[in-house]
N, C-alpha and C positions, 0 to 999 in steps of 0.2 A: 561085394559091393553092388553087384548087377543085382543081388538075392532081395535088399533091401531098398534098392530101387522100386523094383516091380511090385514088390509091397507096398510101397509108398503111395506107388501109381495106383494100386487095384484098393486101397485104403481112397482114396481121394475120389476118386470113381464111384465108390460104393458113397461115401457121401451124399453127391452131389447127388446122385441119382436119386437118394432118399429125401433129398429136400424138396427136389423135383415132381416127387411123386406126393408128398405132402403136401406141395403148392395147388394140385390137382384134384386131392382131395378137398382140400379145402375153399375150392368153388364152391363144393357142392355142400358142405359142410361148415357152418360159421360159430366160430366163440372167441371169448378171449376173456384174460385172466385179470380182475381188478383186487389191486393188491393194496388203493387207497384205505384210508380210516374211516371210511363211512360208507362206501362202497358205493361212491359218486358214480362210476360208471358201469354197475350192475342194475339191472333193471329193478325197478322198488317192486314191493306187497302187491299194492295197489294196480300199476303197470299192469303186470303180471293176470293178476284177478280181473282186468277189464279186455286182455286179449281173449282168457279163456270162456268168458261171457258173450263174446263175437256170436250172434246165429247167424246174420247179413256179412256178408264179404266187404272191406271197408278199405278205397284206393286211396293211394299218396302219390301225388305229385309232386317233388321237390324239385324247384328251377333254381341252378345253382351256373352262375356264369365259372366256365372254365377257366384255370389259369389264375386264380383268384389271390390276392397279394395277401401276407402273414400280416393279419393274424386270421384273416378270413378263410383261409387256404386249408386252416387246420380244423374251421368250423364245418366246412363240408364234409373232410372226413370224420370227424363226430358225426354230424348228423347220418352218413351212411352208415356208419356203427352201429348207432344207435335203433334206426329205420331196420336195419338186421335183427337187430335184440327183438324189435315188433312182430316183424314177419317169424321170427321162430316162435315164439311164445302163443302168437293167435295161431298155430299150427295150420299157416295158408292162410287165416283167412282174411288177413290184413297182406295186401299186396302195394310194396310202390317201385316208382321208377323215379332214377335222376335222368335230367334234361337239362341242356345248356341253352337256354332261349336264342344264340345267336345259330346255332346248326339248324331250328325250326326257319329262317330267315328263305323267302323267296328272290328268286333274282331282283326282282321288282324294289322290292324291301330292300338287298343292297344297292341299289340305283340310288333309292331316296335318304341313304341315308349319307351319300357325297352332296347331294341338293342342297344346299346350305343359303339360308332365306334371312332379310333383315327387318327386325321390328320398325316401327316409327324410329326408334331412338337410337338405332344404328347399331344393335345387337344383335349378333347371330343366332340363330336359331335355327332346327329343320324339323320337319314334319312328321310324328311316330309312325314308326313301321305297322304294318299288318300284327306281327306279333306283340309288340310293344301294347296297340289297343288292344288286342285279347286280354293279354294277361292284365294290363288297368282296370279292364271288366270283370275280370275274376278279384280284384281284390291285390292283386301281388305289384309290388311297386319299385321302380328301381330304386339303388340308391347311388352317389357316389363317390367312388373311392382313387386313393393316390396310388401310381403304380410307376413304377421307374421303367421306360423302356428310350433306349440309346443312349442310355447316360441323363437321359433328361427324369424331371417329374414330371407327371403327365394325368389327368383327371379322367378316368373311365368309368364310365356306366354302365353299373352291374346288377346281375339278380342275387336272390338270397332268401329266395319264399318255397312257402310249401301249404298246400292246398291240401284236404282231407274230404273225400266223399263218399256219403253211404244213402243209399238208396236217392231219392231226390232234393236229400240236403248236403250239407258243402260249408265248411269251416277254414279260414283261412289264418296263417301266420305268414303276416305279409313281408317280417325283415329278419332272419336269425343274424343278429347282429352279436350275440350271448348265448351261449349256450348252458350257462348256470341252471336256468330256468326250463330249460327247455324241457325235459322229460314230462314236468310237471303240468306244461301249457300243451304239451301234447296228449298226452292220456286225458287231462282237463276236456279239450275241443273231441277226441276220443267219445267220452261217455258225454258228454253232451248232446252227440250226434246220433248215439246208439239207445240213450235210454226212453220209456217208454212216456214218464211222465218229467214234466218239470220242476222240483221243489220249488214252494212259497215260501217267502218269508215276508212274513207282517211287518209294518212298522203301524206303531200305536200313535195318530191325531186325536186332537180333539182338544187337549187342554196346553196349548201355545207351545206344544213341542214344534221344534224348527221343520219345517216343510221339506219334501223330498227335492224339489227344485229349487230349492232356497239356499241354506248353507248345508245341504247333504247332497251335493248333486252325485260327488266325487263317490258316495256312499253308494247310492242310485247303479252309476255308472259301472263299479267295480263288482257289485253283487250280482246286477244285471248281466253281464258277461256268463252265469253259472246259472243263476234262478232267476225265479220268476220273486219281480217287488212290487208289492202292494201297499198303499195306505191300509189301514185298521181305523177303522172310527165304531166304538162300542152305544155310543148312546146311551138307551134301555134298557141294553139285552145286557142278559145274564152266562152268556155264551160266545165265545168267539166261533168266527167262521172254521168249522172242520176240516176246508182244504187248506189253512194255514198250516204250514210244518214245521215252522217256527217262529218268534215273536219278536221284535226289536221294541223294546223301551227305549227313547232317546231325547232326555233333559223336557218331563213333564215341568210346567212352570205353576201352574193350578190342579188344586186334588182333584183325584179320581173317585168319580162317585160311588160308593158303598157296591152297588149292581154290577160295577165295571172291576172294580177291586175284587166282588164271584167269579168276575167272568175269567180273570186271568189267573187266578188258583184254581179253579176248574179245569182250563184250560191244561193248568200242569197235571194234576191230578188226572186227567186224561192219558198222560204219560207221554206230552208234548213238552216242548225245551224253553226255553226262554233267557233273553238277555239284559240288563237293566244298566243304562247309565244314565245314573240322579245325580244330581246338582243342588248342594247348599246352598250357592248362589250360580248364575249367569250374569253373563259380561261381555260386554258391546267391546270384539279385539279392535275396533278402532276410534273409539272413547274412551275405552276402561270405566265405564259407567256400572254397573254391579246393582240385580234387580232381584228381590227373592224369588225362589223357589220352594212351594208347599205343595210335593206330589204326592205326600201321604199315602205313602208304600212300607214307609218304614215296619208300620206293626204286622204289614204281611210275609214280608221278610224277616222277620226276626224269626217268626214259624217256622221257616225254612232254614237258621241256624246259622241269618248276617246279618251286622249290627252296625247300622250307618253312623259315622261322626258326624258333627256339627263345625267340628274345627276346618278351617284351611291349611292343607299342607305345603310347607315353603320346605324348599332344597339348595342348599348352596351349588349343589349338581345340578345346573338347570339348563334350560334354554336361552335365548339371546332375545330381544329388542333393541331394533334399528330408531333411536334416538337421535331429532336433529340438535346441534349444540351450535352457539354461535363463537364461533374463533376470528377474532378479529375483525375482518370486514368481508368474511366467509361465515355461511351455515353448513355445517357435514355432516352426515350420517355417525351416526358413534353407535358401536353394537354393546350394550351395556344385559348383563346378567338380570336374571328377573327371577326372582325366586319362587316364584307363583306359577310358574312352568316348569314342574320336574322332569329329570331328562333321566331315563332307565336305559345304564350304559347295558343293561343283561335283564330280562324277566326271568322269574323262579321257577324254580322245581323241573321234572320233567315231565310237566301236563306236554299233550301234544301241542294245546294251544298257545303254551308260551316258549319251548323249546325254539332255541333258537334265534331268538330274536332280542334284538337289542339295538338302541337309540331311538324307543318310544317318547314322545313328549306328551306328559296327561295333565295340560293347565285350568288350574283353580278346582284339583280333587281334593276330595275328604278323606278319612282313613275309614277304611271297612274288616269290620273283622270278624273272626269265625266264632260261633259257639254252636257248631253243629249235635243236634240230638242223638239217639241213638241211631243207628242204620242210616246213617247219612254221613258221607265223605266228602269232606272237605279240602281245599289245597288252596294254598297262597299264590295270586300268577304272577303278582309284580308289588314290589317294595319300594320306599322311596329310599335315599343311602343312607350313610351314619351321622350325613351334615344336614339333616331336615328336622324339622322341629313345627310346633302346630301356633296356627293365629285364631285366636277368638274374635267374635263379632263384639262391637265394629269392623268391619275387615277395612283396612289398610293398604289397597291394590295400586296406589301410585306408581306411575311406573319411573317415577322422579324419586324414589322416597329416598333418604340420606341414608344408606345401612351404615354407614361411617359411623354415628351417632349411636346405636342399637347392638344391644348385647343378649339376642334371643336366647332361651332355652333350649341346645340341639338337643333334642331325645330321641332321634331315629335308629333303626329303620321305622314306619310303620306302613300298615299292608295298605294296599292302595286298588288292586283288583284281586278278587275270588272269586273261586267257581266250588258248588256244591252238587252232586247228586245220589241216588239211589232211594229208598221209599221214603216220599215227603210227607209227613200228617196237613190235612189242609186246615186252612185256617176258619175256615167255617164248620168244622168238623162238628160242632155241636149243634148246627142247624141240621146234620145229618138224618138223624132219626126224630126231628121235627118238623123237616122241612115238606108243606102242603102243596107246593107247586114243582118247580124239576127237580129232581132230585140230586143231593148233594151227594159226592163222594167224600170219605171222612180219609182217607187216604190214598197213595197214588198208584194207578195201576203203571204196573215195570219202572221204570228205574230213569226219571224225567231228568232234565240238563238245567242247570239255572248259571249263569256268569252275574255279576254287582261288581261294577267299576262306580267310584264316588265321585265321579265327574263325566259329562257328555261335550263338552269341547274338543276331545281328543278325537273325534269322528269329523269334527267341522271343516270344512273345506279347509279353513287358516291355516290348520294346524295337521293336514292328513299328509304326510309324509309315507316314503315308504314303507318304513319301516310301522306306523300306524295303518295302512292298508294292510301289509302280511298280517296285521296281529285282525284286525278286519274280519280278513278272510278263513281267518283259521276258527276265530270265534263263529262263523256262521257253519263252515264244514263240523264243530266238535258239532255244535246245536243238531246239527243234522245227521251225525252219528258218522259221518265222513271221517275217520280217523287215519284212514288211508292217503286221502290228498294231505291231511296234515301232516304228518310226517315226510310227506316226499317234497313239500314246502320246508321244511325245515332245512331238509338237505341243502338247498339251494341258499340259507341262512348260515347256515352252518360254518364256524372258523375253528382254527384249532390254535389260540392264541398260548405265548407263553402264561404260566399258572402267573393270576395277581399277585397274589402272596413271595413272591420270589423277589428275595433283596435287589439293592440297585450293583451289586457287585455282580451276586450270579446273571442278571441281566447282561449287566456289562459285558462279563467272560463270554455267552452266548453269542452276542451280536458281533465282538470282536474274534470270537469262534471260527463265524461263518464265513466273512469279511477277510481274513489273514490266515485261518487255520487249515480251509482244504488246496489253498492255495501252497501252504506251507508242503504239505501231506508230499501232494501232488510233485512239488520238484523234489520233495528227499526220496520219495519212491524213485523219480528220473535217475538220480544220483545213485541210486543203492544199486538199479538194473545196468547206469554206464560200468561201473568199479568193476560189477561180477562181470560183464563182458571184458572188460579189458584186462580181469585177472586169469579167465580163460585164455584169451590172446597170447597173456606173456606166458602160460604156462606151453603152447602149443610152440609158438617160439621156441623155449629152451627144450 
């Protein structure tokens, strides 16, 4: 008995001490094992390829208030995670530290913050600490949150930023409120601060496409955070600007003149990218007034192997309009279906630029579809669903209209954005070995980017949704050859939904599965482990 004791003992001993000794290396030694379906919490390609690019040593400051309530509690430890994943990956040369801004706090600074002062209007207030202005001046902002201490609720004001500097620039993420995104906004602020030049991207004025201040501010606003935005106005010239690196078409209202229409197959042929969203018609979202559009692209695009409809696409899938209606001696908002805004529960294929995303809205698009030539690859990015069907002109955009009445044609899907590339023939190709003044290229050098969406509404402020922002952002990184942020944007889109296709039974058993079944598991397991204990008992008994 004493034999297996002491065993027991020197077994239990030996353990611990191995845990203990693991614990100690693993100061100095960090990883961990991610066992998720997409491998959320391993560091992406990209990630990865922008530590080992490090030549400048690049600091993090993560101010993180101690103590922090669920669900916040478990964002910091992510973020130290992940801050880990960094530092091992730039081998050194990305360095940070956590800080709890209230341990930076001087005596002084907790004096003032018992000082409690009243507005005019008999509201408390006190005066920010020394620290407090620091870090407002950096960028980093409290926020606050519910915390239970005595049994009470109680409102505390906390941090939750993290600052990034390299050399004498300085990038801030002022709230991890989410850390879905975060890898991505990190590495994002990352090479933004490390890289040598800014990418351009163009957007093309001149013939009444909406202005960058106007209804694309959100466009402006979102792209500017990465690149550099520029107006494009062609004029004359048979050339766009060279430091553009990529091009924005968005809802020309009047054609492009013959020299302008060189300039931007040139442009491609150069083996730079480009993006097009043309418009059949445009439409004032708060008239629904409906104005043509003759940007006459089409026969340059077809050269490149996409073939704009004429038709307007309607979807029984759609989006909403907030309709007032009058009920009795009341007017009230009614949120009525509009067919004329498809709603894309999933975009296609597995382009980087469309993976992933779903609940885009593309109102008043055309169908666009492929006939690519040889050496040119083509992919479908988004479809409309099986309940869409096409309207000819006169187009019929009321947003009153009786569908009660109306028994349309559905004949969907049909394709709604595509992207082509690889060697383009240009479409002046025959000016090639004619041409007396600059000379044409008759086809493309490497392997240029081209995206055709049949509508340019779905950029408009109205209608830029998240979900129209990530597809945004991803069409400007493919243009740019960014394939890296795009996929590590996807991650952060990324569901792992039950399959559609799956009857309403097998749903059923699923949900009722989850709900009643591990529950069930759980006590017959209890049950199975009390019976063998207590058959052991009776046996020790007799």
């Amino acid at each position: 008995m004493r034999k297996n004791t002491l065993n027991a003992t020197v077994l239990l001993l030996g353990i611990t001490g191995s845990l203990i000794l693991l614990n100690i290396l693993g100061l100095r030694a960090f990883t961990r094992l991610d066992f998720t379906r997409d491998k959320t919490y391993t560091l992406s390609e990209a990630s990865r390829k922008a530590m080992e690019e490090l030549e400048d040593p690049v600091t993090v400051t993560a101010y993180f208030t101690d103590k922090l309530p669920p669900p916040y509690s478990s964002n910091a430890r992510y973020v130290r995670d992940l801050l880990e994943e960094y530092r091992a990956a730039s081998q050194g040369k990305l360095s940070f530290e956590f800080l709890d801004p209230m341990t930076q706090e001087t005596d002084a600074d907790k004096e003032a913050k018992r000082e409690m002062k009243r507005d005019i209007f008999g509201r408390s207030f006190r005066e920010p600490t020394s620290v407090e202005r620091e870090l407002a001046q950096e960028g980093v902002q409290p926020v606050e949150v519910r915390v239970v201490e005595d049994d009470q609720v109680q409102t505390k004001r906390a941090y939750m930023g993290i600052i990034l500097k390299h050399q004498e620039k300085k990038e801030v993420i002022p709230v991890v409120a989410d850390t879905q995104t975060l890898e991505y906004d990190f590495t994002t602020l990352v090479r933004k601060l490390t890289r040598p030049k800014t990418p351009v991207i163009g957007v093309l004025q001149g013939h009444g496409e909406p202005a960058l201040q106007e209804k694309l501010r959100r466009v402006q606003q979102l792209l500017g955070q990465l690149y550099e935005v520029r107006p494009v106005e062609l004029g004359e010239s048979e050339r766009v600007d060279a430091a553009v690196d990529a091009l924005l078409v968005i809802g020309p209202k009047t054609a492009l003149k013959p020299n302008e229409l060189k300039a931007i197959d040139q442009y491609l042929m150069g083996g730079k990218s480009a993006a097009f969203f043309l418009d059949a018609i445009q439409v004032d979202p708060r008239t629904f007034e409906p104005s043509d559009a003759e940007h006459g692209l089409a026969p340059l695009l077809a050269t490149y192997g996409v073939k704009l409809g004429e038709q307007l696409v309607a979807d029984a899938r759609s989006g909403q309009l907030s309709m007032q209606e009058q009920r009795g001696f009341m007017v009230i908002d009614v949120p009525v279906p509009y067919p004329f805004i498809p709603l894309l529960a999933q975009l296609e294929g597995d382009s980087p630029v469309s993976k992933g995303i779903g609940g885009v809205l593309l109102p008043f698009t055309t169908q666009v579809t492929l006939q690519p030539p040889e050496g040119v690859q083509g992919t479908v990015l988004a479809k409309s669903s099986k309940t869409s069907w096409l309207e000819s002109k006169p187009f019929n955009i009321n947003p009153r209209r009786d569908w009660r009445e109306e028994n349309p044609a559905v004949g969907g899907p049909y394709p709604l954005i595509v992207q082509v590339s690889g060697k383009l023939k240009s479409h002046f190709a025959e000016e090639a070995s004619t041409s007396t003044s600059a000379p044409v290229l008759a086809e493309s050098q490497g392997a240029p980017r081209v995206i055709v969406a049949g509508g340019s509404s779905a950029l408009w402020d109205d209608f830029m949704g998240s979900a129209n922002q990530a597809f945004l952002l991803n069409v400007a990184d493919w243009l740019l050859l960014d394939s890296g942020l795009l996929n590590m944007r996807a991650r952060g889109f990324a569901e792992a939904p039950l399959d559609k296709d799956l009857t309403d039974g097998t749903r059923n058993a699923v949900k009722y599965g989850n709900v009643l079944g591990i529950p069930f598991l759980l006590t017959a397991f209890g049950l199975v482990r009390w019976r063998m204990r207590e058959s052991r008992r009776s046996r020790v008994t007799i």
